[in-house]
N, C-alpha and C positions, 0 to 999 in steps of 0.2 A: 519232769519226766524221769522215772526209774526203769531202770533196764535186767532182769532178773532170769535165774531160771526155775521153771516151774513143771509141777507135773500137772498136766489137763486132763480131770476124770472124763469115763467114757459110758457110754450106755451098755455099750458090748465089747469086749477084750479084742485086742488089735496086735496081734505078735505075742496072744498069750500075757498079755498085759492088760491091766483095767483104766490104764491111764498113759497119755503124750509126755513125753519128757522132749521138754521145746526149752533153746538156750537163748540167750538172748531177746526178753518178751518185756516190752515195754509197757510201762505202766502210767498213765498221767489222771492228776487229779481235774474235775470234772465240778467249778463251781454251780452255784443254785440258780443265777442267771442263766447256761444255758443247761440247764434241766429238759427246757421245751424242744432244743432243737437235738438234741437226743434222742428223746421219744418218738420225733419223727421218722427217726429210721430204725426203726428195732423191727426185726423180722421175727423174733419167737419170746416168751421173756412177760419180764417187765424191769425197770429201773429198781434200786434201792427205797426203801423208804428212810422217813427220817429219822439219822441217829443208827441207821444200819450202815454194820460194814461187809458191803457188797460188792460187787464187779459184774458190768455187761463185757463181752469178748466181741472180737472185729470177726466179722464171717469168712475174712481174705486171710486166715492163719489157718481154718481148718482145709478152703476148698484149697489156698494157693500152694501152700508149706508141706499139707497131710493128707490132700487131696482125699480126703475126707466128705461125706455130707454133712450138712448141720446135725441130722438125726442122732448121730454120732455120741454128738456131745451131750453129759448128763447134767441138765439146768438142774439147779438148786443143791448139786454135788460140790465141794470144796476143792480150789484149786490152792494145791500145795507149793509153795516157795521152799527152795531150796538152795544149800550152797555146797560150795569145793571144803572138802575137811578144814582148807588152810584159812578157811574164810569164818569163823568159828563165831569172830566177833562183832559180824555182818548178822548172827542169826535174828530175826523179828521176833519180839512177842507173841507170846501163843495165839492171842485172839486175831494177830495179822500174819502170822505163817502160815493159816488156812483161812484162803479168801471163798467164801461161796459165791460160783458163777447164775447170776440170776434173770442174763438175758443176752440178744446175742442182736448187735446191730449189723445194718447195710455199707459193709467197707467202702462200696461205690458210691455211698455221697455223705460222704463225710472228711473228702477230702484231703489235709495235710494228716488229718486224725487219725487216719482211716486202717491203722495197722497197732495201734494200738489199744489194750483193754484200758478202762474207763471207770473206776471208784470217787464216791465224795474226794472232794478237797481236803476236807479235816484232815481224812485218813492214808490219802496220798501223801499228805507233807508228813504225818507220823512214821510212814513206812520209810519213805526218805530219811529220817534224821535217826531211826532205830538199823538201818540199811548203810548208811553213811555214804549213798547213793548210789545205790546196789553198785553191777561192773563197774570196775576203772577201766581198763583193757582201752578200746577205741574212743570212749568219751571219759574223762576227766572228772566227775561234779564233784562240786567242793560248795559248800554253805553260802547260800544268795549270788550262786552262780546257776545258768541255765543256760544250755546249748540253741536253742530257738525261741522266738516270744511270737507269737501271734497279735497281729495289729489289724482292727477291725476302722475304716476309714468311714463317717459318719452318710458322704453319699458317693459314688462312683467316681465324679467330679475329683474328688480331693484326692484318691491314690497316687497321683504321681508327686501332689506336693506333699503327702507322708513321708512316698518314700526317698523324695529328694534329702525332706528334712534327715531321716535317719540314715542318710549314707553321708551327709554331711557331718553326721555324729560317728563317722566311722564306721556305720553297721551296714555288716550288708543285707541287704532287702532286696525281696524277691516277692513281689506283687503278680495275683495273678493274671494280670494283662499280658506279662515277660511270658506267662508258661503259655498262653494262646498267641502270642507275638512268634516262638518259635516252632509251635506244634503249625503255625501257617507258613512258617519259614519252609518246615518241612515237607509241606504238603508242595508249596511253589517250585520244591525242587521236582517231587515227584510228577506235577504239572508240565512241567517244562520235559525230562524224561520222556511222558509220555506225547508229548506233542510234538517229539523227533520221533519216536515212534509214528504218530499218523500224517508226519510231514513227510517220511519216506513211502508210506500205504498210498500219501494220496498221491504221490511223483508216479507208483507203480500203477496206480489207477489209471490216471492220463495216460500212458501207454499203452497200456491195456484196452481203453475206450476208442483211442485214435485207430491203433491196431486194427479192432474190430471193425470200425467204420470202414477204415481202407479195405480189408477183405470183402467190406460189402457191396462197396464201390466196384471193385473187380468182379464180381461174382452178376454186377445187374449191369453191366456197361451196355448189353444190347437194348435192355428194359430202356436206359436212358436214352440213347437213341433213338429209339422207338417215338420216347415221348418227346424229345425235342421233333422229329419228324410230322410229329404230329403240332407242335407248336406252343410247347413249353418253353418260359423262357429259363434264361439262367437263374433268377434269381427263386424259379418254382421247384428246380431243380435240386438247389442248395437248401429253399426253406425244407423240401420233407427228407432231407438228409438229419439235418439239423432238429429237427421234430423227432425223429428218429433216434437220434443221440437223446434227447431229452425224455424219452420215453423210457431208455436202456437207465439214465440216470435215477429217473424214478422210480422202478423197478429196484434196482440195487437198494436207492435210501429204504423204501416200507421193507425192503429185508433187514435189511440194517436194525433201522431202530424195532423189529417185531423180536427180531436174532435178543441185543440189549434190552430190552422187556422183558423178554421172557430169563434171561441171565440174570437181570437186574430181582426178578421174584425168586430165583433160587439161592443168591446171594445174602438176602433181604432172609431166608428161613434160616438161611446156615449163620448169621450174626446172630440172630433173635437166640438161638440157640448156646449158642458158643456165648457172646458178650452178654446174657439174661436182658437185653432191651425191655422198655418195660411195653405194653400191650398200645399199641397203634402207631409206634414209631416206627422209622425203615431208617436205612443209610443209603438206600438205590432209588430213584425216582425219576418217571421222566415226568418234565412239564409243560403244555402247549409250546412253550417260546420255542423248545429246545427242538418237537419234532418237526414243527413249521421248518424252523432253520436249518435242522439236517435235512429235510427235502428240499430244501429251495438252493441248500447247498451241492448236495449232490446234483442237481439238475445243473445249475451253474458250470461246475465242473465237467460234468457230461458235453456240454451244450461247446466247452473252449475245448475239448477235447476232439469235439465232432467238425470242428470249424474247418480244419486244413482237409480231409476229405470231403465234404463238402462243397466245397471249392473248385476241388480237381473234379467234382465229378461235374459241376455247371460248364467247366472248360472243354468238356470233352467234344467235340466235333460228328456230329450227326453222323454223317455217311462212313466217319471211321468206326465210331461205335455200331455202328450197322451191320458192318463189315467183321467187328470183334468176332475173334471164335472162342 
């Protein structure tokens, strides 16, 4: 990897300039093995042929750096290498201090790559040793030394005993199970976060439902009366209490999940837009298990909420609820 600075032409002048002046722009050579998996993600372009000194550019330097569109940039224009006066003896050969940019791949999956431009191998190690590895500044290179190496594990199985091997060689390695091990770490947290959030919604619920029920208790004390007089018993008393509560619980859940449906499709436009998703993927979804369970849950909840009035209202005594004003 060579780390340079360069000027990037442009299709249309940007500050009254026809070209990016970007410091620090990485460069790594791009063997004929993967050729193919390059090609994969090229969104405008095409790769080098062979025996051409070429470069594809990472998409994630014009939108992320120059907030820039790809349009921007002029394919088949030479991007120019350049150095500080003091660097004199850093300067490249002519035919590699103007690189032609000839395609421009998808930063997003390309992974650890994914910010760096991409020429043959031949021509990457030539720049390197005519560069004498471009900055020193933050990284160091010095001849058959290299700041990262990429290790490709033959099946899934075997990455933990790669990376076992190579940290027993001292190196540290960083597999990507580690980078999904704590991008879940973080999500656990925010899981947790959020489930003291609806652990206190749901405390405020229950009070809310019991509340309600007891106001409705007082509000029909004569109604029960009545119907005990007529020869209900207790337990018919309490069930349409309880039937009751479970109805207010069901009502609340289809708000619930209609309310996050309809959130979840505005959510689900605003990613697609913002993150480029690609066409039929979401990040918001509900699924049968989950609205079963929030109405069986909300009803649940309703249902122990409504219990204690309920209760009070099967105990109440005929001729005094009669008597209620």
């Amino acid at each position: 990897m060579i780390a340079l600075s360069c000027e990037i032409p442009l299709t249309e002048p940007v500050q009254e300039k026809d070209f990016l002046a970007a410091d620090f722009i990485q460069f790594t050579g791009m063997p004929p093995g993967e050729r193919e998996r390059l090609e994969e993600v090229l969104l405008k372009g095409r790769l080098w042929n062979p025996g051409e000194i070429a470069c594809v550019m990472p998409s994630g330097l014009l939108k992320g750096r120059f907030d820039l569109p790809l349009e921007k940039l002029a394919l088949g224009e030479a991007l120019r290498i350049t150095f500080d006066k003091d660097a004199k003896d850093k300067i490249p050969s002519a035919e590699l201090a103007s690189i032609p940019i000839v395609g421009i791949f998808d930063s997003e999956k390309l992974g650890l790559r994914r910010s760096q431009f991409h020429l043959p191998l031949e021509h990457a190690l030539q720049l390197w040793e005519e560069t004498k590895g471009g900055f020193a500044g933050m990284f160091l290179y010095k001849k058959d030394k290299y700041p990262s190496v990429i290790v490709k594990a033959t099946t899934p199985d075997d990455v933990q005993k790669v990376k076992a091997q190579l940290s027993n060689m001292g190196y540290e390695a960083l597999a990507t199970i580690d980078i999904i091990d704590m991008i879940d770490t973080t999500f656990l947290v925010v899981e947790a976060f959020m489930g003291c959030i609806g652990a206190i919604g749901l405390l405020v619920a229950l009070f809310g439902i019991a509340n309600t029920m007891a106001m409705s208790v007082l509000e029909r004390v004569r109604e029960i009366g009545v119907m005990k007089a007529l020869g209900a018993r207790n337990r018919d008393i309490r069930s349409i209490f309880l039937l009751e509560a479970a109805w207010i619980g069901l009502a609340g859940g289809c708000i619930g999940i209609g309310g996050g449906w309809i959130l979840g499709l505005i959510l689900n436009v605003i990613a697609k837009a913002v993150l480029e998703m690609p066409p039929g993927s979401t990040l918001f979804s509900l699924s049968p298990w989950l609205v079963g369970g929030a109405l069986l849950f909300s009803i649940a909840v309703s249902i122990i909420a409504g219990v204690f009035p309920a209760m009070r209202a099967s105990r109440l005594e005929p001729v005094s609820a009669l008597r209620y004003e």
